[in-house]
C-alpha positions as CSV (number, residue, x, y, z in Angstrom):
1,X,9.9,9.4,-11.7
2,X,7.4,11.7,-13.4
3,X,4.0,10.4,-11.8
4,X,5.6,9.8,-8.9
5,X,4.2,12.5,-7.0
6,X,0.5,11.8,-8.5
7,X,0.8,8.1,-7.9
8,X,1.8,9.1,-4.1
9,X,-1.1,11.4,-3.9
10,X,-3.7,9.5,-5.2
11,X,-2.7,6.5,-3.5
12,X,-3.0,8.2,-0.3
13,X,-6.0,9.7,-1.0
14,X,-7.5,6.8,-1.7
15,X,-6.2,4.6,1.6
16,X,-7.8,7.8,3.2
17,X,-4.9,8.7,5.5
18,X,-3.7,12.8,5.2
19,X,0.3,13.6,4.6
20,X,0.6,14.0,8.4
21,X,-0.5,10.3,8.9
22,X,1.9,9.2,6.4
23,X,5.1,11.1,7.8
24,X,4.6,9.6,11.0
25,X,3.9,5.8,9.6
26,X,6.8,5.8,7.0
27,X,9.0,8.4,10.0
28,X,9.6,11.4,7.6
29,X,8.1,15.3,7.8
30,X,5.0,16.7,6.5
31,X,7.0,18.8,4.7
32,X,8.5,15.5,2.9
33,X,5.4,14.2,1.8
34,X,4.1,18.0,1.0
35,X,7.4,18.2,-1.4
36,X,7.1,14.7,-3.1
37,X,3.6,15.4,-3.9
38,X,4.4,18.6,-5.1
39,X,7.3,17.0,-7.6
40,X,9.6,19.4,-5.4
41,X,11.7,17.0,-4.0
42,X,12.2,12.8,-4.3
43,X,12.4,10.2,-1.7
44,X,15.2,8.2,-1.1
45,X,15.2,4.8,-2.2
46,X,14.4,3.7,1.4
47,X,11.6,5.6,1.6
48,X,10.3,4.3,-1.6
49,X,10.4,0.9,-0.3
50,X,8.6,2.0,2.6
51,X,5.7,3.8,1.0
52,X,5.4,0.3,-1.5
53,X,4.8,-1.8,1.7
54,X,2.2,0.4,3.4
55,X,0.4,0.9,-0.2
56,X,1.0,-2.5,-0.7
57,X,2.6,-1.9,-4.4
58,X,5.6,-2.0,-6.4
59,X,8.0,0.3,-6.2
60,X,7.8,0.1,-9.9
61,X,4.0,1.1,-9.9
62,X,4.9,4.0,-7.1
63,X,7.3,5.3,-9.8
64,X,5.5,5.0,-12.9
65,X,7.8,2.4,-14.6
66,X,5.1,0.3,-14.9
67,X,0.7,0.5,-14.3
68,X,1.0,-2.9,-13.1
69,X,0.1,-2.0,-9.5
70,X,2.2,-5.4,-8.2
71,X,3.3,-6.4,-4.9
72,X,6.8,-5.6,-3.9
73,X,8.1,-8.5,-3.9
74,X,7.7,-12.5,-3.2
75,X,7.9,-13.9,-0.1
76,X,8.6,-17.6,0.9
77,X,5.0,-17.3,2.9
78,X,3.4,-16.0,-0.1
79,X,5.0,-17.1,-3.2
80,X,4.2,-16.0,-6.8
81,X,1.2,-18.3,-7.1
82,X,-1.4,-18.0,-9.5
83,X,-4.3,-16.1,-8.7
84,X,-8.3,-17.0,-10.1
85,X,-10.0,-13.9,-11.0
86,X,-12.2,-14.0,-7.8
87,X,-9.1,-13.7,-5.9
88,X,-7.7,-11.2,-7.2
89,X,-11.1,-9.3,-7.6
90,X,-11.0,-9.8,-3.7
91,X,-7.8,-8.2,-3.6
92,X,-8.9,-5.3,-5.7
93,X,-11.5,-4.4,-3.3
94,X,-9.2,-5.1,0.0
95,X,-6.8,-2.4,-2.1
96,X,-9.7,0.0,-1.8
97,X,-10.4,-0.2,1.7
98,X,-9.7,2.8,4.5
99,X,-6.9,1.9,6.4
100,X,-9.8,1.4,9.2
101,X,-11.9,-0.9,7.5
102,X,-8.8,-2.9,6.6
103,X,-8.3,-3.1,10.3
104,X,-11.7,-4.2,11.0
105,X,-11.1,-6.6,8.3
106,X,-8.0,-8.2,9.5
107,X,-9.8,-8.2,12.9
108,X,-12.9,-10.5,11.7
109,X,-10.9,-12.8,9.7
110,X,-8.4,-13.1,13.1
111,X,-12.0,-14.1,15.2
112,X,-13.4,-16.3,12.5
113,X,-10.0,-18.3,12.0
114,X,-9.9,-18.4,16.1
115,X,-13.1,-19.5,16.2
116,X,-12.4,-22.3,13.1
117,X,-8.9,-23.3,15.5
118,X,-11.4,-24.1,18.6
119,X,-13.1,-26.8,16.7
């Protein structure tokens, strides 16, 4: 798990959220995230699985076992499918949203698809 602790930080820099924010999402201490940042100290494998669903990654990716940044896993609602570039170009740049734009997002999508059901 050597870039472990610089995958963790610079994901979290980049969804814009401090170590306090991510404690209290994945429901560990400061100190935690402080540590595993640091390389001081490891997660447990629960936690690991916790930090790839709010990144949105692999726990592979988190980990360094592989660059492929991944999803955790298939689902049966979203099933390994293959993706054209312009999808997964929109993916990329969803990835690289604040966690407050990707609300706003999610938000707009939610009206325009309730607005699409009223027709």
């Amino acid at each position: 798990m050597e870039k472990f602790n610089e995958r963790l930080r610079q994901l979290r820099e980049e969804a814009g959220v401090s170590m306090k924010q991510l404690a209290q999402v994945i429901e560990v201490s400061n100190a935690a995230i402080c540590k595993w940042e640091n390389g001081l100290a490891e997660p447990k494998v629960t936690y690991l699985i916790k930090l790839s669903e709010f990144f949105e990654c692999s726990v592979d990716y988190l980990v360094g076992k592989t660059d492929d940044f991944g999803i955790s896993k298939p689902t049966a609602i979203f099933p390994s499918v293959k993706l054209s570039n312009k999808e997964k170009q929109l993916i990329k740049n969803y990835k690289e949203l604040s966690p407050n734009l990707k609300a706003l997002l999610h938000e707009t999508i939610k009206a325009w698809k309730n607005k699409d059901d009223d027709k």
